[in-house]
C-alpha positions in Angstrom: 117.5 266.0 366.2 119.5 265.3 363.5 122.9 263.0 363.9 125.6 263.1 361.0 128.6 260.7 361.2 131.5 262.1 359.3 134.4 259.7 358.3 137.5 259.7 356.6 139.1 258.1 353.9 142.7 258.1 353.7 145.0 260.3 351.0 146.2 256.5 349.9 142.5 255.8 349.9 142.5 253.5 352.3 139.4 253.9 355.2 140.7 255.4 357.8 140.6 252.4 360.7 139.1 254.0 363.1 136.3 255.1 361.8 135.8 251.5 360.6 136.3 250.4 364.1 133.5 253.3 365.1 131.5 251.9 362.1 131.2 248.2 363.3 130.4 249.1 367.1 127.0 251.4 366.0 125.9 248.3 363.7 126.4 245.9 366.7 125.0 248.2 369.0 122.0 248.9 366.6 123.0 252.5 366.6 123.5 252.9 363.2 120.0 253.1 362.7 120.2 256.3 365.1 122.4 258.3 362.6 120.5 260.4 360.0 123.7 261.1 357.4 126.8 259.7 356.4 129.6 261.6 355.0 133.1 261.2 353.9 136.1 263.5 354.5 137.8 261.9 351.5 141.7 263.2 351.4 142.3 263.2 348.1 139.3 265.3 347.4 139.6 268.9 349.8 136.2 269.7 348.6 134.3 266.3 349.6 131.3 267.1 351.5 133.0 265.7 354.9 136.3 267.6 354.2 134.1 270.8 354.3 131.6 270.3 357.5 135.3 269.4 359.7 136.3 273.0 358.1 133.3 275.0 358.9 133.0 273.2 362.4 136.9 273.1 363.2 137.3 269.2 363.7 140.7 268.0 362.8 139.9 264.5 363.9 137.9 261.4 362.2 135.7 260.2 362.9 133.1 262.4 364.7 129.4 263.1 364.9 127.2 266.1 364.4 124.1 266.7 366.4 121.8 269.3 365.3 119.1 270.4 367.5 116.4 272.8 366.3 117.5 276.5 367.0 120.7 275.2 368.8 124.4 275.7 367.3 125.5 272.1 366.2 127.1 270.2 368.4 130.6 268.1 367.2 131.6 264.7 369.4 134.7 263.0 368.6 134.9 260.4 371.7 132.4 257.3 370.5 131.6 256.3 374.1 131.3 259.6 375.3 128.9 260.7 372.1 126.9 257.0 373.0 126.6 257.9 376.6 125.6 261.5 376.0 123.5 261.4 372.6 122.3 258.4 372.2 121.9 256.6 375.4 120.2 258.9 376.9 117.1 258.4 378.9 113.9 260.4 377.0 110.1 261.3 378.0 107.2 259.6 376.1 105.7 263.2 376.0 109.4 264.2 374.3 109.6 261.1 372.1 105.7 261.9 370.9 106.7 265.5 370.3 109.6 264.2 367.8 106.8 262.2 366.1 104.7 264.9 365.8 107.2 267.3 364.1 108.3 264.7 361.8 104.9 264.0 360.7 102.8 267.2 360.3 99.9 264.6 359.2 99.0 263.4 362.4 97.2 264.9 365.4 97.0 264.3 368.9 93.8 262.4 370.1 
């Protein structure tokens, strides 16, 4: 699974306050270490790289959070507590957590 935070900087290029607000609850929560990319709908720039994934996926709000699971469409969240409850609070097997580990490191083998 792979979880991409998009935020959004202002046309005055200012940080858009709620995704700062977003911002400080995953680093208290220790969820930030839970989100794989970071990337910025910047409004002064319609071809920044967050600017383009809100096109593609339709989003018009900031911020919001891709999830991408293998051969599933992505999925867009843009409710924090509802994309904490859903995605990243959710309860998970050992046999699913070692099956993670074992596709992100082709290396290793089960014994």
């Amino acid at each position: 699974m792979k979880i991409t935070l998009v935020k959004k900087i202002l046309a005055d290029g200012s940080p858009c306050k709620k995704c700062g607000d977003v911002l400080q609850k995953l680093e208290e929560s220790g969820h930030m270490s839970r989100i794989d990319e970071v990337l910025v709908a910047d409004e002064r720039d319609p071809d920044s790289a967050g600017l383009q994934v809100a096109k593609d996926l339709n989003v018009h709000r900031a911020p919001f959070f891709v999830v991408e699971k293998e051969g599933q469409a992505p999925e867009v969240h843009t409710v924090y507590l509802k994309f904490v409850k859903d995605v990243l609070e959710q309860n998970t097997s050992a046999s699913d957590e070692a099956l993670e580990i074992m596709k992100d490191n082709p290396d290793l083998d089960f014994i």
